[in-house]
C-alpha positions in Angstrom: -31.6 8.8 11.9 -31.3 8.3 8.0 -28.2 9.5 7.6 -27.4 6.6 10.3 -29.0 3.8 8.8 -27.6 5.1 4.9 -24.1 4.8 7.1 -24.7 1.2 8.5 -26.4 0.5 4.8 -22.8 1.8 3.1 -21.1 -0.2 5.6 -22.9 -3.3 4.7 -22.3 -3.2 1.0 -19.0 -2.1 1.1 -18.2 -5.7 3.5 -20.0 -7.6 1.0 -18.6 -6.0 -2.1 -15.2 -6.8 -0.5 -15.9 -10.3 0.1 -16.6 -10.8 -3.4 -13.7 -9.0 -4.7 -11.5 -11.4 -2.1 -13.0 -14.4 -3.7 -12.0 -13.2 -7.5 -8.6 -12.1 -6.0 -8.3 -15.6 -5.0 -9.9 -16.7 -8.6 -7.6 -15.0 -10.5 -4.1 -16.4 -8.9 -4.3 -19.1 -11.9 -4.9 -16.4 -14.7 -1.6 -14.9 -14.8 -2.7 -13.5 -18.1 -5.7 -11.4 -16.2 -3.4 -9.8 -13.2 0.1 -10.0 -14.6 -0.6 -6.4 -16.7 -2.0 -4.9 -13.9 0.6 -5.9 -12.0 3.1 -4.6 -13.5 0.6 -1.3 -14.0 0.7 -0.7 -10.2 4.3 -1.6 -9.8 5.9 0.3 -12.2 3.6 3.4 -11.8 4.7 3.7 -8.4 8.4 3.2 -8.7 9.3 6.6 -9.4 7.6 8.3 -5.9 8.1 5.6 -4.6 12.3 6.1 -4.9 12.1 9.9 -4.1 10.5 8.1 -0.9 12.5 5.4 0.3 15.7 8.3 -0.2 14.2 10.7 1.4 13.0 8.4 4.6 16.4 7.4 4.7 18.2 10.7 4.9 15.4 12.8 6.9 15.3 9.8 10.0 19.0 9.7 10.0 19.2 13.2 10.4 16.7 13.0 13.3 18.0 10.5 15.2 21.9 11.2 14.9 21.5 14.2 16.4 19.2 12.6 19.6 22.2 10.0 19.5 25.0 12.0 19.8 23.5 13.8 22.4 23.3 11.0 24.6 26.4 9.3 23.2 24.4 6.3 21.5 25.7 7.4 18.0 26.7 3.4 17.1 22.8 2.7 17.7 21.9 4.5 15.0 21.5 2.0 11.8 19.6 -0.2 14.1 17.2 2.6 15.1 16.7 3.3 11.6 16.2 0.0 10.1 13.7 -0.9 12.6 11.4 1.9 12.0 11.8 2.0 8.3 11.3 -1.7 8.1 8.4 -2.2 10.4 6.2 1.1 9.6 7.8 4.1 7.7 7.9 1.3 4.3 4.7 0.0 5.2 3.0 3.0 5.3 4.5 4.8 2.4 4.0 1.9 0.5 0.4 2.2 0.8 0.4 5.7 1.0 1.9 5.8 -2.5 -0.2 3.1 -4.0 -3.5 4.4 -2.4 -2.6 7.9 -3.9 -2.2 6.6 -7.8 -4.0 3.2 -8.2 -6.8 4.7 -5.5 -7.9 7.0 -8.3 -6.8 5.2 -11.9 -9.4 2.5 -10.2 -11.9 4.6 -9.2 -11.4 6.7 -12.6 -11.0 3.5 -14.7 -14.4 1.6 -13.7 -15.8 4.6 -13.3 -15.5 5.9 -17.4 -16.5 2.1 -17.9 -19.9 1.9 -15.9 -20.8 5.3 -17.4 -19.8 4.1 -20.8 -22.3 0.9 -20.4 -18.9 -1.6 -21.1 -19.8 -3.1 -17.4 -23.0 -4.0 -18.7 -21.6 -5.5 -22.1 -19.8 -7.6 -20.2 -22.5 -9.1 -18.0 -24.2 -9.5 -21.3 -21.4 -11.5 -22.5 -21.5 -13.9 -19.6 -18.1 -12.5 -18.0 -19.0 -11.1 -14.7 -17.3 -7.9 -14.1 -16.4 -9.1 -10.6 -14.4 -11.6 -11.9 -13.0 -10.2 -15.2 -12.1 -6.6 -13.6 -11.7 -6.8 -9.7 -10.4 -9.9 -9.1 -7.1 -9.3 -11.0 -7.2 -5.6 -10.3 -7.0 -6.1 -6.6 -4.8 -8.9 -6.9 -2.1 -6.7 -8.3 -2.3 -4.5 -5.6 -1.6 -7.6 -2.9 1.1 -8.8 -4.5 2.7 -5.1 -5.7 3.1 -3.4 -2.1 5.2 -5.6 -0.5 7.6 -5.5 -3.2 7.4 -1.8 -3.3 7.9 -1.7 0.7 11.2 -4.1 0.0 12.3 -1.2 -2.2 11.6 1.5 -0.2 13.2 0.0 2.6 16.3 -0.8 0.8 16.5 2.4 -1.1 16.0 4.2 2.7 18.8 2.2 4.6 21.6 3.0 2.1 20.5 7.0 2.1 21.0 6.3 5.8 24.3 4.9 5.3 25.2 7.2 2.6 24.7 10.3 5.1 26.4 8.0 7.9 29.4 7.7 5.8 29.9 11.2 4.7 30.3 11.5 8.5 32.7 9.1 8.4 31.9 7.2 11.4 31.3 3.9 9.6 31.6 1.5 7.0 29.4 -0.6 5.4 30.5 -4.1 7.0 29.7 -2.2 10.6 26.1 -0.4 9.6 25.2 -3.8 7.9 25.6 -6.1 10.9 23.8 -3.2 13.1 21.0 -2.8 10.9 20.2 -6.7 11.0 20.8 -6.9 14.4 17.5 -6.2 16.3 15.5 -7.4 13.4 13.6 -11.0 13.8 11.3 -12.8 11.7 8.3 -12.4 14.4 8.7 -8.7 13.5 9.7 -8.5 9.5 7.3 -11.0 8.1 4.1 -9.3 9.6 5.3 -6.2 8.7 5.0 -7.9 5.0 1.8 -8.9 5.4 0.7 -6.1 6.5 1.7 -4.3 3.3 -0.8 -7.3 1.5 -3.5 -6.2 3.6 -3.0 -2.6 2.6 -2.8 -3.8 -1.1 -6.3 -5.7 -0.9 -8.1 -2.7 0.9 -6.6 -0.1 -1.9 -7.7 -2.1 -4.8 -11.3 -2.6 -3.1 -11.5 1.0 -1.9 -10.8 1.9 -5.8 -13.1 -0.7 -7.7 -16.0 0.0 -5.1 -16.3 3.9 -5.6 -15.8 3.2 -9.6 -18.2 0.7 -9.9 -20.4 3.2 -8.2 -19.8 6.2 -10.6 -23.0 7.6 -11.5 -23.3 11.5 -13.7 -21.4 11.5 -16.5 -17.9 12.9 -16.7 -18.4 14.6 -13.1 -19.1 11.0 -11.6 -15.5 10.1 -13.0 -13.4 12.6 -10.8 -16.0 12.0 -8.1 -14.8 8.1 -8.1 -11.6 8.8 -8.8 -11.4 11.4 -5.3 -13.4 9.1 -3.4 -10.9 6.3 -4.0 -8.1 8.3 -3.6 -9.8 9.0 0.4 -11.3 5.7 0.9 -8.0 4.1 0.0 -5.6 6.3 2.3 -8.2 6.6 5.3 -8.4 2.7 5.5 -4.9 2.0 5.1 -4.1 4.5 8.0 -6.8 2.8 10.1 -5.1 -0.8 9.4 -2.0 0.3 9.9 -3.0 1.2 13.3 -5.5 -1.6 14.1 -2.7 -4.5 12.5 0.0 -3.0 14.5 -2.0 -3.6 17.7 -2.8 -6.9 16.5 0.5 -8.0 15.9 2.0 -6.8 19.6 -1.0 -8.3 21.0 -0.7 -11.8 19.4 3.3 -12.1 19.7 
């Protein structure tokens, strides 16, 4: 029963916390100065994996699926099978897979060494809210860095897939271009975008919310750090599914 009502409790304070953070996400829009180095933190940290990715998506679905299309003869439907389901969930999801992986923990580790190290409280002392100074443009780096990173993945995993199509050599660029584009509509790429925003704000909360919690010295540091690291990858799984139902639902 206690561990119940601790669950409901964690539950509780988590939604609020993330409230908050939302609210100095929002804040900090007109502070580029605040969110523009974390930005650029989350982006550029996650450009490397995130490249391995996107050309490794590419080549390892069109190796899948060309040999299911040849078999029936479908072979020409093959960039548009690819483009959809790296555009509209492989991206997505390895976007936040990627981010929730390396920000997750350099969050969770960050505030983490500075609530143990009293700066948190220096801070309030100083009149500048940590929610405000820290989260707010902390998390809004991570809503505005996945869906560029899902733009590069995808691209970077189309031209694999064209790259291996052409060493075939049963197409040309012109050809796998128009197929690619041809079953994809707004209705379906821009929420896939959003998606990826949503994924952004629930990384950068799961990460502040386990730091800001850090308690025990240097242990409490890792302890944040793999807590965020989880939190972060189990929620964006769980939105992923719960916004793609959402989305098929609604259009």
């Amino acid at each position: 029963m206690n561990g119940l009502i601790h669950f409901f409790a964690s539950v509780g304070e988590f939604t609020q916390f993330a409230g908050r953070a939302l609210v100095a996400a929002l804040t900090a829009v007109v502070k580029p100065g605040a969110w523009v180095p974390q930005f650029y933190s989350v982006l550029i940290g996650a450009l490397p994996l995130a490249t391995v990715t996107g050309i490794a998506l590419g080549a390892v679905v069109w190796m899948h699926t060309h040999a299911a299309l040849a078999r029936t003869g479908a072979v020409e439907y093959l960039p548009t099978v690819l483009a959809v389901a790296v555009l509209l969930e492989l991206a997505p999801i390895g976007a936040g897979l990627i981010v929730a992986a390396r920000t997750g923990a350099s969050l969770g580790a960050e505030l983490g060494a500075m609530k143990l190290g009293e700066q948190l409280d220096a801070l309030e002392m100083l009149g500048l809210p940590p929610m405000r100074v820290l989260i707010g443009p902390r998390v809004l780096a991570c809503i505005l860095a996945l869906p560029l990173l899902h733009v590069y993945i995808a691209a970077l995993a189309l031209l694999s897939g064209y790259a291996a199509e052409n060493i075939v050599g049963s197409t040309n660029w012109l050809k796998f271009q128009t197929a690619s584009l041809k079953e994809l509509y707004p209705e379906d790429v821009i929420p896939a975008g959003l998606k990826t925003m949503v994924f952004g704000f629930l990384i950068g909360i799961a990460g502040c919310y386990h730091g800001m919690r850090a308690e025990g010295g240097t242990e409490g540091v890792g302890r944040a750090a793999t807590a965020g690291v989880v939190a972060a990858c189990l929620l964006v799984l769980a939105a992923d599914v719960l916004l793609v139902g959402l989305i098929r639902v609604v259009l």
